[in-house]
N, C-alpha and C positions, 0 to 999 in steps of 0.2 A: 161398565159394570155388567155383569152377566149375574140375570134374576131367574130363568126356569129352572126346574129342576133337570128336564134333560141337558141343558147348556153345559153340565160339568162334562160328561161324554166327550164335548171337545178338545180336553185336555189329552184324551187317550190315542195313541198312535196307528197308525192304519192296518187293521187285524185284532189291537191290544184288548182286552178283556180286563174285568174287575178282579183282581182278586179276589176280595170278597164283600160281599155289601158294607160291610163295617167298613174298608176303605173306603167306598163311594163314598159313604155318608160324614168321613169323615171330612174327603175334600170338598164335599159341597158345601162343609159347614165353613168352611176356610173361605174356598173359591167364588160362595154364590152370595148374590148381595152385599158385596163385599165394595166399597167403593175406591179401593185404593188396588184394585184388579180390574186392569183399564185395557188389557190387552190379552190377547188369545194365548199369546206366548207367557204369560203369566200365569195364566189358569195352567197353561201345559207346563211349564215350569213345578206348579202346586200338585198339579196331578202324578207328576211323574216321581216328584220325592217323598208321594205316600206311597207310590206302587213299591216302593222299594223298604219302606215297614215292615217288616216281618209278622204274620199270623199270626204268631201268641205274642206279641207286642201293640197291635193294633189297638185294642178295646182302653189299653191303658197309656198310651203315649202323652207325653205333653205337648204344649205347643213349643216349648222349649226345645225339647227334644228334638222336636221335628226341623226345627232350626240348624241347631247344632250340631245332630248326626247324619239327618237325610236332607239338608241342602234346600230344604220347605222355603220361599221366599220371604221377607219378615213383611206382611203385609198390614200387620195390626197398627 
């Protein structure tokens, strides 16, 4: 289980950047403290199918969603 707040960062790829704090915030809400996110490749997994949310999608997505169209792992 990954509990800092910086530990989501490690989902991001070597160079990769936030798109926008709203994505951070949304994978760390997913990925951190999370106890059925037991591995790096899972965070990175989580991280990398919100980079891929769209900007005026973000603020409203579901979890569903994120499941269903961006590939999100169902961790819940």
């Amino acid at each position: 289980m990954y509990a800092f707040p910086e530990m989501i960062d490690m989902g991001l790829q070597e160079g990769q950047k936030w798109t926008s704090s709203a994505h951070k915030q949304v994978a760390s809400s997913i990925g951190l403290c999370n106890s059925n996110v037991t591995t790096r490749d899972c965070l990175t997994d989580i991280v990398q199918s919100i980079l891929k949310v769209p900007q005026e999608r973000i603020k409203l997505i579901t979890i569903r969603e994120l499941y269903n169209e961006f590939g999100c792992p169902q961790v819940w």
